[in-house]
KETI-40619 format. One record per residue (C-alpha): residue number from 0; residue in one letter; y negated, x, z negated. Coordinates in nm, 4 decimals, always signed. Layout:
// KETI-40619
+-----+------+----------+----------+----------+
: pos : code :       yy :       xx :       zz :
+-----+------+----------+----------+----------+
: NUM :    A :        Y :        X :        Z :
...
+-----+------+----------+----------+----------+
END
This chain:
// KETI-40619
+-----+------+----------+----------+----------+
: pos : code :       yy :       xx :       zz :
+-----+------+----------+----------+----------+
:   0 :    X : -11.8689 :  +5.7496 :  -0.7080 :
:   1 :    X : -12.0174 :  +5.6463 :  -0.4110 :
:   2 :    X : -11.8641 :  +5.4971 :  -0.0707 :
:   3 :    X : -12.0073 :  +5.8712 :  +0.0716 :
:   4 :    X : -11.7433 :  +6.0352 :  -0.1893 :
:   5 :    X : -11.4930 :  +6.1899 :  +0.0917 :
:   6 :    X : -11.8123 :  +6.3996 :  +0.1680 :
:   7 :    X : -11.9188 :  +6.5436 :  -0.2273 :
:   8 :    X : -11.8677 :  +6.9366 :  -0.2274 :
:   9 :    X : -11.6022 :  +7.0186 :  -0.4568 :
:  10 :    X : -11.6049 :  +7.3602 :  -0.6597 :
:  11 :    X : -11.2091 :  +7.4257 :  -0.6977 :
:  12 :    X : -11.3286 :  +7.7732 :  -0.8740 :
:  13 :    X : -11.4723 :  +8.1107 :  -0.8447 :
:  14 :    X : -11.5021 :  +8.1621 :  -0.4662 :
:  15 :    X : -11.3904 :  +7.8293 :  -0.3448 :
:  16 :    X : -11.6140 :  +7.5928 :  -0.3282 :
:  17 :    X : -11.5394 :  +7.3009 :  -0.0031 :
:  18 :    X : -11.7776 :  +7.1507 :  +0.2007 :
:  19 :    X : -11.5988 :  +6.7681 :  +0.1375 :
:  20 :    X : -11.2743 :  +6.6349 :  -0.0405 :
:  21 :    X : -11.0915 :  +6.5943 :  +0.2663 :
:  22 :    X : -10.7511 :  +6.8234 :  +0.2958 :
:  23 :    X : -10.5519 :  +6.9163 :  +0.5933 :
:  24 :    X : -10.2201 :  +6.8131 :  +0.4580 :
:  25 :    X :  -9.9482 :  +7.0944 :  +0.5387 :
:  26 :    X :  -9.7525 :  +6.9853 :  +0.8166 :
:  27 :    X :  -9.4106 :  +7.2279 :  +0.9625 :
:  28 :    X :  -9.4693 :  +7.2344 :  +1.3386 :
:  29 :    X :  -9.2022 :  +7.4955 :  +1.3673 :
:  30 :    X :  -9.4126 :  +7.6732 :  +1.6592 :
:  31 :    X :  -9.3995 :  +7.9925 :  +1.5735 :
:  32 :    X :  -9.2819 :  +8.3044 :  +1.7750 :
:  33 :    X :  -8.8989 :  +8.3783 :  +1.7324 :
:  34 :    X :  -8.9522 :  +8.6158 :  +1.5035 :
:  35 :    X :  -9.1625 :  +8.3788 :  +1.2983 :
:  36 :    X :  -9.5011 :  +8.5382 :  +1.3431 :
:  37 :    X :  -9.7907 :  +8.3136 :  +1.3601 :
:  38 :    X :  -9.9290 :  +8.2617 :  +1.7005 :
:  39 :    X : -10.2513 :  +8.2304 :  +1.8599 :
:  40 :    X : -10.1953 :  +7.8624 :  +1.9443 :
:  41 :    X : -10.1487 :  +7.8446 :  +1.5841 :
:  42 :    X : -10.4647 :  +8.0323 :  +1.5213 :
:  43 :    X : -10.6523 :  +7.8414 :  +1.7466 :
:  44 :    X : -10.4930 :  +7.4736 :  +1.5659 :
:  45 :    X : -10.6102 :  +7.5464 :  +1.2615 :
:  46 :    X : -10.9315 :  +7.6987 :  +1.3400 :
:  47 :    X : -11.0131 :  +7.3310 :  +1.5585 :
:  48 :    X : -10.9672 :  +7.1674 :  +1.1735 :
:  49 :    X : -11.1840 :  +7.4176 :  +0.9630 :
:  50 :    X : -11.4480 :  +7.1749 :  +0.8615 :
:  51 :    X : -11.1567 :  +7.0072 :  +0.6636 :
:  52 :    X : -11.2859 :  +7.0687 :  +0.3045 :
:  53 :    X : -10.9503 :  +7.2495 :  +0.2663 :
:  54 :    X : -10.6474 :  +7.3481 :  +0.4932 :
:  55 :    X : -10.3376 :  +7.3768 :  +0.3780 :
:  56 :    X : -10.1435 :  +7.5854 :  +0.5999 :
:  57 :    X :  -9.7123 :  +7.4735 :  +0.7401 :
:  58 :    X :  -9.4734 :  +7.5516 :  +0.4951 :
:  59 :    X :  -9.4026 :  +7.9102 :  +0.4976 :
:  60 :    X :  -9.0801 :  +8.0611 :  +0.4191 :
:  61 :    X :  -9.0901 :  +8.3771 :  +0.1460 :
:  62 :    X :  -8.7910 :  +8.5330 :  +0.2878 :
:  63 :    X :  -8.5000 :  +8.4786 :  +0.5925 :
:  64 :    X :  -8.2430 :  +8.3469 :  +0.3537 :
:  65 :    X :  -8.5497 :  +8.0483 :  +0.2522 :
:  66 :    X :  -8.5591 :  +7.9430 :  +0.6376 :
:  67 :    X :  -8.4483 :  +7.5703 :  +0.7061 :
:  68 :    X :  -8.5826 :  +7.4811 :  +1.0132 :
:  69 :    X :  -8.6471 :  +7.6657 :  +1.3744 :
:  70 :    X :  -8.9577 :  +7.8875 :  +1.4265 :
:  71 :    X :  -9.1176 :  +7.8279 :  +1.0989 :
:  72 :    X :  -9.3008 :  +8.1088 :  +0.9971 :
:  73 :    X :  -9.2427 :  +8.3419 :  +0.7441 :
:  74 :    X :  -9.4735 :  +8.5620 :  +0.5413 :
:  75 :    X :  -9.2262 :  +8.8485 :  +0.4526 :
:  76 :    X :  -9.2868 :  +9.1190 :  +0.7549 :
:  77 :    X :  -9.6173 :  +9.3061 :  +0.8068 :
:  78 :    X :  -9.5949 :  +9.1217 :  +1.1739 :
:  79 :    X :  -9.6215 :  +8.7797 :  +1.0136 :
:  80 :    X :  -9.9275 :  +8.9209 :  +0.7864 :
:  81 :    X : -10.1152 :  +9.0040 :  +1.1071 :
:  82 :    X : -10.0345 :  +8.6923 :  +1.2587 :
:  83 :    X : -10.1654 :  +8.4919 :  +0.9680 :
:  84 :    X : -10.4577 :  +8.7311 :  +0.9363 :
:  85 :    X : -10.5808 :  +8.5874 :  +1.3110 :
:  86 :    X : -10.5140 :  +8.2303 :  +1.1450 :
:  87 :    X : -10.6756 :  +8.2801 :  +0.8391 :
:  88 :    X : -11.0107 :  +8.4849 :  +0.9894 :
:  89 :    X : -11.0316 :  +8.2079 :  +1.2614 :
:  90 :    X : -11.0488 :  +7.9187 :  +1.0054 :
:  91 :    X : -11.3585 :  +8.1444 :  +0.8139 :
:  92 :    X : -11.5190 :  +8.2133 :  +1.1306 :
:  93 :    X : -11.5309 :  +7.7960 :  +1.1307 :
:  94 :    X : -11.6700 :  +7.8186 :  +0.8048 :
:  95 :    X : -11.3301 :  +7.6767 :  +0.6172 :
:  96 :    X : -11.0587 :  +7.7250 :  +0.3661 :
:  97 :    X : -10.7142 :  +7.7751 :  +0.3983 :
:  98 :    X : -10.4155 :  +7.8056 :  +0.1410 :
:  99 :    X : -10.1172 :  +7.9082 :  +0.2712 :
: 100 :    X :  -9.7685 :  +7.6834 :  +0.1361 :
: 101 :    X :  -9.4965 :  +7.9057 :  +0.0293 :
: 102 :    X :  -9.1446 :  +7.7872 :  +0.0954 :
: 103 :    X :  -8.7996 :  +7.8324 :  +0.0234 :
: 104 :    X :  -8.5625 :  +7.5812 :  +0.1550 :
: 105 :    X :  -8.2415 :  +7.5861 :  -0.0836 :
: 106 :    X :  -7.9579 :  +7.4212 :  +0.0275 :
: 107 :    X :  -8.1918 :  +7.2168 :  +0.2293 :
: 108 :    X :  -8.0640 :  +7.4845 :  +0.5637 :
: 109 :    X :  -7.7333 :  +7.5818 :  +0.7173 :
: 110 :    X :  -7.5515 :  +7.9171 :  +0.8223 :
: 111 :    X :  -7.6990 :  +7.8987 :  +1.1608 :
: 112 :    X :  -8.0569 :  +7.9996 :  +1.0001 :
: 113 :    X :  -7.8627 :  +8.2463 :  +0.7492 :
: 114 :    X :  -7.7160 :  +8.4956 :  +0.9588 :
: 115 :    X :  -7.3907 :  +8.2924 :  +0.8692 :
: 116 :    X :  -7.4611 :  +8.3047 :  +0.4989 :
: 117 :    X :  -7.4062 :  +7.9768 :  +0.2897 :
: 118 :    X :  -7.7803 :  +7.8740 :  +0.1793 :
: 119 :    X :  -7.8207 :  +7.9043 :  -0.1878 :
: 120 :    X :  -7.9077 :  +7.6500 :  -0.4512 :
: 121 :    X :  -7.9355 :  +7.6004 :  -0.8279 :
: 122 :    X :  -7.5914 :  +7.4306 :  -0.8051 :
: 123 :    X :  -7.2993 :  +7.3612 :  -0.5338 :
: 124 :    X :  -7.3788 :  +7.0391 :  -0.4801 :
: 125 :    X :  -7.3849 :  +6.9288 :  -0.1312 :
: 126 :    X :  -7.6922 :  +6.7747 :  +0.1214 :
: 127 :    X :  -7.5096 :  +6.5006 :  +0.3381 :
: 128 :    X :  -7.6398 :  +6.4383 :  +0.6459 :
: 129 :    X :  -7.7811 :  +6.6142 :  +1.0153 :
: 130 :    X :  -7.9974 :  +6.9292 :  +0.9900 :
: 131 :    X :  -8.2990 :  +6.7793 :  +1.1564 :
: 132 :    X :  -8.4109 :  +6.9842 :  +1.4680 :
: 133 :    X :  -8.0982 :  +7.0874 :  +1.5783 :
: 134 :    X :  -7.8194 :  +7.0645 :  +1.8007 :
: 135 :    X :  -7.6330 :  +6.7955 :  +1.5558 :
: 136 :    X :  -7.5398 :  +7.0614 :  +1.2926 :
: 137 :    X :  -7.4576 :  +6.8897 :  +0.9930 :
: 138 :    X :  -7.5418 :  +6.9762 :  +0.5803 :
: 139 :    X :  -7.2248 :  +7.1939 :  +0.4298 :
: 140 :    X :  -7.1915 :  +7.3097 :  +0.0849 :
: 141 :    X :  -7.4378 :  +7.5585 :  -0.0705 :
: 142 :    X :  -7.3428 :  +7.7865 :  -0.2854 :
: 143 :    X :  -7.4876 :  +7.8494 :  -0.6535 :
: 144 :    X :  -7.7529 :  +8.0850 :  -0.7549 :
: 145 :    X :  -7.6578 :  +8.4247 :  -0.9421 :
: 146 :    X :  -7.9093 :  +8.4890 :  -1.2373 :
: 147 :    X :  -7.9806 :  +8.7510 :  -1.0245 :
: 148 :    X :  -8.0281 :  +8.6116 :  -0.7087 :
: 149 :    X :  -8.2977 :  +8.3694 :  -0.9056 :
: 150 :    X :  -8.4796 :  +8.6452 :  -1.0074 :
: 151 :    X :  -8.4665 :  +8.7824 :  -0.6626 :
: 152 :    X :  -8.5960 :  +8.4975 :  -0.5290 :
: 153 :    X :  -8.9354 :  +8.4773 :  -0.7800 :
: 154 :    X :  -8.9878 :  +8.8093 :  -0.6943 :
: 155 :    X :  -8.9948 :  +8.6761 :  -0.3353 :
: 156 :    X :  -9.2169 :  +8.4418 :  -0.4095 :
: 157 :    X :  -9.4880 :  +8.6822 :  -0.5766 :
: 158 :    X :  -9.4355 :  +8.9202 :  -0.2593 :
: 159 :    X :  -9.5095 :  +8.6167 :  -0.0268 :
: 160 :    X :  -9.8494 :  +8.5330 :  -0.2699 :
: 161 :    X :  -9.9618 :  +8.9281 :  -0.2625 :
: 162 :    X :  -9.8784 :  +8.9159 :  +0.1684 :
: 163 :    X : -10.0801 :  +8.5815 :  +0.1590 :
: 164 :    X : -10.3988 :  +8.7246 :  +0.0050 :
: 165 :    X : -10.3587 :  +9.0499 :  +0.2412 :
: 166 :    X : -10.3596 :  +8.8110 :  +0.5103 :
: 167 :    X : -10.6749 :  +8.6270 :  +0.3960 :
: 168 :    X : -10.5524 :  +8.3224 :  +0.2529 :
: 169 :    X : -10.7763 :  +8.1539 :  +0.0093 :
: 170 :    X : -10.4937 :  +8.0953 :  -0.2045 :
: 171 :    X : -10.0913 :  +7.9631 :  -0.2123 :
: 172 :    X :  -9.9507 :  +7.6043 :  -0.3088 :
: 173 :    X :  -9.6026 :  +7.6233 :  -0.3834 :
: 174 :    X :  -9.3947 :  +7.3704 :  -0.2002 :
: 175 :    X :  -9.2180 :  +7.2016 :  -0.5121 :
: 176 :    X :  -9.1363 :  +6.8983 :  -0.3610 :
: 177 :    X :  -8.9152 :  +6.7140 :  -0.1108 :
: 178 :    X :  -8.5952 :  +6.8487 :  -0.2317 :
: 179 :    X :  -8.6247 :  +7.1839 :  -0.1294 :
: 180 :    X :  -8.5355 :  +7.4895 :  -0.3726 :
: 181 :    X :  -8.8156 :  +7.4566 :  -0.6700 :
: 182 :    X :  -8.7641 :  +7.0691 :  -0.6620 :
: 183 :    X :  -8.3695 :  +7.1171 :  -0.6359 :
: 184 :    X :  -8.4204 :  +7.2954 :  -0.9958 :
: 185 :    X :  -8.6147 :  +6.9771 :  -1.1456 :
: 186 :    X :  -8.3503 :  +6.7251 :  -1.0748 :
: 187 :    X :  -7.9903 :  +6.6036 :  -1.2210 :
: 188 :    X :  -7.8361 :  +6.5708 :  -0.9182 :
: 189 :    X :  -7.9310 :  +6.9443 :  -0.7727 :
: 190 :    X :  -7.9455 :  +7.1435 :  -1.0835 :
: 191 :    X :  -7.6232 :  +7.0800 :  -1.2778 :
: 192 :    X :  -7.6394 :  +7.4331 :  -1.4703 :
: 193 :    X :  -7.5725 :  +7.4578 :  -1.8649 :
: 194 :    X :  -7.7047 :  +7.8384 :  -1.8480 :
: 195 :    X :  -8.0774 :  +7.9537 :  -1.9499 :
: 196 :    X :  -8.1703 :  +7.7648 :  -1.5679 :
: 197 :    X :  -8.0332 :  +7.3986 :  -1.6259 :
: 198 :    X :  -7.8994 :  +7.1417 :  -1.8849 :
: 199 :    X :  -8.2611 :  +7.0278 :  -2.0486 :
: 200 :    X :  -8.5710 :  +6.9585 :  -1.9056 :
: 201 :    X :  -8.7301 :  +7.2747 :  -2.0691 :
: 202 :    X :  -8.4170 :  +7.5087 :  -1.9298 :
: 203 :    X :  -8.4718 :  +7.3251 :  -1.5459 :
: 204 :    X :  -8.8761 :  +7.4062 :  -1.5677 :
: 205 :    X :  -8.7915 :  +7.7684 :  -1.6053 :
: 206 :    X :  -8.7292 :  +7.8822 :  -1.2919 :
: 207 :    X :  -9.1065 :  +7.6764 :  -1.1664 :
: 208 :    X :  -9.2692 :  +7.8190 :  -1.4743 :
: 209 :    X :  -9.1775 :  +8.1603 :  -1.4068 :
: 210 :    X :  -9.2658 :  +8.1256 :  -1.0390 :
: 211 :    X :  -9.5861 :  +8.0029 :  -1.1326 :
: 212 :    X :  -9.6431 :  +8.3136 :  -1.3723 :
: 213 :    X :  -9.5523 :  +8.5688 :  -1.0753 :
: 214 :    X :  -9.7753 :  +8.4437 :  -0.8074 :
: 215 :    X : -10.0412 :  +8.3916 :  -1.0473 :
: 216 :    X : -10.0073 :  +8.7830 :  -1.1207 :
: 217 :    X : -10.0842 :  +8.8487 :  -0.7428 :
: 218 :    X : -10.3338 :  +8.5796 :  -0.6172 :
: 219 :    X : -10.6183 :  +8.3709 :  -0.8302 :
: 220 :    X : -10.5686 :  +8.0832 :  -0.6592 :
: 221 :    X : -10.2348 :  +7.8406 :  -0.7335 :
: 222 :    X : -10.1950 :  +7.4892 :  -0.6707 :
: 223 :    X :  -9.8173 :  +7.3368 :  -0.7227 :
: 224 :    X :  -9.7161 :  +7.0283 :  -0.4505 :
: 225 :    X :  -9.4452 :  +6.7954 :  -0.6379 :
: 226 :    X :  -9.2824 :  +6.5223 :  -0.6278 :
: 227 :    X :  -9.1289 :  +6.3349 :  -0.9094 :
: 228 :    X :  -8.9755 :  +6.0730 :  -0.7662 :
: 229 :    X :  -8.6968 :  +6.2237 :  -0.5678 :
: 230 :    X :  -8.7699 :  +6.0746 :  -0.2085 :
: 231 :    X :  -8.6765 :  +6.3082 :  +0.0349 :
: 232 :    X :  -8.3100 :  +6.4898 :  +0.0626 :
: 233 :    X :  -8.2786 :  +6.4168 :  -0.3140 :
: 234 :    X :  -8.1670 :  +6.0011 :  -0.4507 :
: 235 :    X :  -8.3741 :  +5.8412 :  -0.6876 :
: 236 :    X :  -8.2617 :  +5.8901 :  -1.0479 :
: 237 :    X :  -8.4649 :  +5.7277 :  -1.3609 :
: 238 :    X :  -8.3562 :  +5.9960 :  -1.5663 :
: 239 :    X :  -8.5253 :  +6.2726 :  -1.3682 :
: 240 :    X :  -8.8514 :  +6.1303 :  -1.5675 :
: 241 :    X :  -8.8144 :  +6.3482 :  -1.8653 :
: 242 :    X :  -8.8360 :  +6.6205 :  -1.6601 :
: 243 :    X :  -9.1280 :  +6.5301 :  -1.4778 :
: 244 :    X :  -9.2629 :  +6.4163 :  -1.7500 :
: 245 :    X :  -9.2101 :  +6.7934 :  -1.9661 :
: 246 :    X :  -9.3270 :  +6.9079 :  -1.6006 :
: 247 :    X :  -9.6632 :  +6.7734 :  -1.5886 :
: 248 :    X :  -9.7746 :  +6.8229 :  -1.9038 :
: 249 :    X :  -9.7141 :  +7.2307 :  -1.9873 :
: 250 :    X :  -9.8979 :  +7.2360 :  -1.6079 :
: 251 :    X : -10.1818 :  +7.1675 :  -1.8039 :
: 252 :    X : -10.1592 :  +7.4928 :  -2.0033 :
: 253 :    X : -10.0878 :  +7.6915 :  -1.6340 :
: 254 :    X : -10.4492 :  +7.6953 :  -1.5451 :
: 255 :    X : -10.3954 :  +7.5617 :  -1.1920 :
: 256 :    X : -10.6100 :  +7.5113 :  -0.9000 :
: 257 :    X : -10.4649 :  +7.2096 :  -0.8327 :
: 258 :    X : -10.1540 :  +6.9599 :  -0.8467 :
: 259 :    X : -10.0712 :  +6.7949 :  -0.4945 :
: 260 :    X :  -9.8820 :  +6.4728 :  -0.4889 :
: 261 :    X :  -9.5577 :  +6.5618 :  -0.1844 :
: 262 :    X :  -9.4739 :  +6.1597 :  -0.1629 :
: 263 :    X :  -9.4958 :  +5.8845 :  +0.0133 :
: 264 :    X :  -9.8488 :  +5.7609 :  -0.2242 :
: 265 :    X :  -9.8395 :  +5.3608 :  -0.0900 :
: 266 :    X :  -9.4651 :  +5.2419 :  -0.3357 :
: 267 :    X :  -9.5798 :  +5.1623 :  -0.6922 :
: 268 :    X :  -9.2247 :  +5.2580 :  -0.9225 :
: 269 :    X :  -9.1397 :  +5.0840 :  -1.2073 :
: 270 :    X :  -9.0415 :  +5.3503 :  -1.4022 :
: 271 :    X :  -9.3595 :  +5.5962 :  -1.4017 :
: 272 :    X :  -9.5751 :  +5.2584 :  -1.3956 :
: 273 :    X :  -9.7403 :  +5.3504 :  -1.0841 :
: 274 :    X :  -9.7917 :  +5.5352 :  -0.7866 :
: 275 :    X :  -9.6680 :  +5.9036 :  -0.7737 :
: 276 :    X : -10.0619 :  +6.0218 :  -0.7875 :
: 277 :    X : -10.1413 :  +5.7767 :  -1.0826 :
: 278 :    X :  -9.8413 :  +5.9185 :  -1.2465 :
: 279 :    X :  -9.9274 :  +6.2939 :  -1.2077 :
: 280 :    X : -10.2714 :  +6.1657 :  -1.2754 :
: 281 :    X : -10.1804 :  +6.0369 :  -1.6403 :
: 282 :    X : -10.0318 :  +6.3790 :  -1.7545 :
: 283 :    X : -10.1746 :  +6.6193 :  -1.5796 :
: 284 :    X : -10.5751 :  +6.7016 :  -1.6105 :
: 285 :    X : -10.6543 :  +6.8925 :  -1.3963 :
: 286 :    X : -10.7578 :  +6.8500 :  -1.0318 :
: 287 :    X : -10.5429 :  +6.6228 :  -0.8124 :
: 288 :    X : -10.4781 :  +6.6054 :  -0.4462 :
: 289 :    X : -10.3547 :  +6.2480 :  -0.3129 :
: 290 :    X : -10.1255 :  +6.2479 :  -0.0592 :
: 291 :    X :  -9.8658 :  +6.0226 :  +0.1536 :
: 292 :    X : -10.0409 :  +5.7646 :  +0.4082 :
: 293 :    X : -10.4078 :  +5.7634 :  +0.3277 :
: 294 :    X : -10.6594 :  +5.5546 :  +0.5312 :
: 295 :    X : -10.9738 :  +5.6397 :  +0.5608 :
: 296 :    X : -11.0515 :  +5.3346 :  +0.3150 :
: 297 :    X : -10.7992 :  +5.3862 :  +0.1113 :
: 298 :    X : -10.8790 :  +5.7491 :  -0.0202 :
: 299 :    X : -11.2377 :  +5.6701 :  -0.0727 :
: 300 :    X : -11.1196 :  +5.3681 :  -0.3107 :
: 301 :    X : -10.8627 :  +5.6476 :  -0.4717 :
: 302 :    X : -11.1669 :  +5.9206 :  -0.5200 :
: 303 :    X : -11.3951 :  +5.6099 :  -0.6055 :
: 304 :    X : -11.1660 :  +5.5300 :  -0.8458 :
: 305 :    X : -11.0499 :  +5.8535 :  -1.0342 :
: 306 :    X : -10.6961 :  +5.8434 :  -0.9163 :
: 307 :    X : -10.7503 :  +6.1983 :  -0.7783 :
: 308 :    X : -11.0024 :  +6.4539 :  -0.7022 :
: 309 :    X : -10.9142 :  +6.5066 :  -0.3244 :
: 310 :    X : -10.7392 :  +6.3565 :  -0.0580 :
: 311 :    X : -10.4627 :  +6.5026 :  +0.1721 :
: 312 :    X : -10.4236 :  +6.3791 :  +0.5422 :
: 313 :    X : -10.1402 :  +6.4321 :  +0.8074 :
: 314 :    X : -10.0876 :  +6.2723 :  +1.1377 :
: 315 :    X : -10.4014 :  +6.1769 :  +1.1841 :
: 316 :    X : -10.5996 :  +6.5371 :  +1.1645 :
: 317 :    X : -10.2932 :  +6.5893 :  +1.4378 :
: 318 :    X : -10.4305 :  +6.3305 :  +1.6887 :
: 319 :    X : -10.7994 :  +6.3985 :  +1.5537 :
: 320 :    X : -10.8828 :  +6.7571 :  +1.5130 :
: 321 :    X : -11.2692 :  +6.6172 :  +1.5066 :
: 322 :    X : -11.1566 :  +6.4230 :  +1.2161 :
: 323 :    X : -11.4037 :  +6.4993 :  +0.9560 :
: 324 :    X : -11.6710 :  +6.4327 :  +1.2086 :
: 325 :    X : -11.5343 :  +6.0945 :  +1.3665 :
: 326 :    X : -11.5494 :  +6.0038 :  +0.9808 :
: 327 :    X : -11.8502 :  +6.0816 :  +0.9039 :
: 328 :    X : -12.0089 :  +5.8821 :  +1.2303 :
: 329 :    X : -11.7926 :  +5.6142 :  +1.1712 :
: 330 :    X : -11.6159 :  +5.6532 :  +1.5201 :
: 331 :    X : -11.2626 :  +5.5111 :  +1.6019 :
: 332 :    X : -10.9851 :  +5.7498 :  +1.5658 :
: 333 :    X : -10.7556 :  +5.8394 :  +1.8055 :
: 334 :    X : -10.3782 :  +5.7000 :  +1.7595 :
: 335 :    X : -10.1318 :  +5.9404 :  +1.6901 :
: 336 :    X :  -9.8227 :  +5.9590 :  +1.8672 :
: 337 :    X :  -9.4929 :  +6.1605 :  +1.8159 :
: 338 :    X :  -9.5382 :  +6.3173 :  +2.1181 :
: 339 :    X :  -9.8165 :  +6.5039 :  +1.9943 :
: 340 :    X :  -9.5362 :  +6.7157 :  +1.8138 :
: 341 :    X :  -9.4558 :  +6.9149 :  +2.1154 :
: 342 :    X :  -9.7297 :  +7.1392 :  +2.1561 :
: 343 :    X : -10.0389 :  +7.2237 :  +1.9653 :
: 344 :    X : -10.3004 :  +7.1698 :  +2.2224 :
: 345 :    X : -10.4152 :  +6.8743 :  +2.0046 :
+-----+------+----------+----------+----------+
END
């Protein structure tokens, strides 16, 4: 491949074909209204960034018991349809393409989000720490999933994938990573179940593998973010690897529009021999989005190279919403800064 590579159009399947391999990385902004409905600042954000070859919309929660965070918004009420709907048809009036991230939090939340309610998880084990974004509430104890509450919760998920494509979406990632509910069912020290949910890496899948099957009944479009090396609210554990490892490799029978690395991509582990992307690379075949502090530089040498397929930026498409252009022309980029956080005027 050629130094020009960030700029090849990439056919990701019937209907979706992008313009280059760069991806708006989903970032939670928690800006929207208080009853998390999209706004028209958030229209107007992502429409700036619709020559990204893809955007991958904030994590959005499938239901108000998945909710982790302040004004993140939801896609479970005919408002927050509509308000996507003004997100999604503002992106296509750019001439883009725009997944929406579907989100449940797990015991990643606390009672204030919950209506009081404990958040739920594949096992009562307990997140130590502050709830970020808030007035020093700290992590409590979850309590475990029902059978039935887990089958509850996939049929949230396939309600959240059928409101996404009535609001427009190109398709849904599922947000498997960072410790929040699907990743908290692909780890020892989350899932700690000996039912038909937990105890082998085949039994911990399940829960993923049946979400996967339900959205896939309701949008054609699926791409999976994960992260195998727990990183964020989860500790590192070797032994997660056979499950990661079982993971990656049925994904290759899921017929997936893509698999999208959610770590940090610039810490070679000893374990998976390798980056997180070179790892999902090695067992899964199909297309693969890099992620986690790419340079401009950097993910041409990883498309260049065959690590992965496309690659996923953050902060910077905050700071640079002419990104994709500045790149092409070679200009500088603008620094970004944490105050940039605060509002979306960007």
């Amino acid at each position: 491949m050629t130094k020009n590579t960030l700029f090849t159009p990439l056919s990701l399947g019937e209907d979706l074909e992008l313009s280059n391999r760069i991806v708006m990385a989903p970032m939670t902004r928690s800006m929207a209204s208080e009853q998390l409905v999209p706004t028209e600042a958030m229209a107007e954000y992502y429409g700036r960034r619709a020559d990204t070859g893809l955007i991958i919309a904030e994590a959005t929660i499938i239901s108000p018991m998945a909710q982790g965070y302040p004004n993140t918004p939801g896609l479970y009420s005919q408002a927050q349809i509509e308000g996507w709907q003004k997100v999604t048809d503002r992106v296509h009036q750019n001439g883009g393409k725009i997944f929406a991230q579907i989100w449940h939090c797990g015991r990643v939340s606390h009672p204030f989000y919950l209506n009081g309610d404990k958040p739920m998880a594949p096992s009562a084990v307990a997140l130590q720490g502050r709830v970020p974004r808030s007035n020093d509430l700290q992590y409590g104890m979850p309590r475990e999933m029902t059978e039935a509450e887990i089958l509850e919760v996939i049929q949230q998920f396939s309600q959240a994938a059928a409101n996404a494509r009535k609001a427009g979406f190109d398709g849904v990632e599922l947000h498997g990573a960072n410790g929040y509910l699907l990743d908290q069912f692909l780890h020892w020290e989350t899932n700690q179940r000996t039912d038909g949910w937990g105890g082998t890496p085949e039994k911990m899948a399940r829960f993923l593998f049946e979400v996967i099957d339900a959205v896939k009944q309701q949008i054609d479009h699926v791409g999976v973010r994960l992260s195998p090396v727990g990183h964020q609210h989860l500790s590192l554990n070797e032994a997660d690897l056979a499950i990661s490892d079982y993971v990656l490799q049925r994904l290759n029978r899921c017929d997936l529009t893509y698999v999208h690395t959610g770590s940090h991509d610039d810490t070679p582990f000893d374990h998976i021999q390798g980056t997180v992307t070179q790892y999902i690379r090695r067992l899964y075949k199909g297309r693969v989005i890099a992620c986690g502090g790419y340079s401009v530089n950097t993910g041409r040498d990883a498309l260049a190279g065959g690590i992965a397929d496309l690659i996923a930026i953050g902060r910077p498409l905050i700071a640079n919403p002419d990104y994709v252009e500045k790149v092409r022309q070679n200009k500088p980029l603008a620094p970004y800064d944490s105050s940039m956080l605060d509002t979306l005027d960007q």
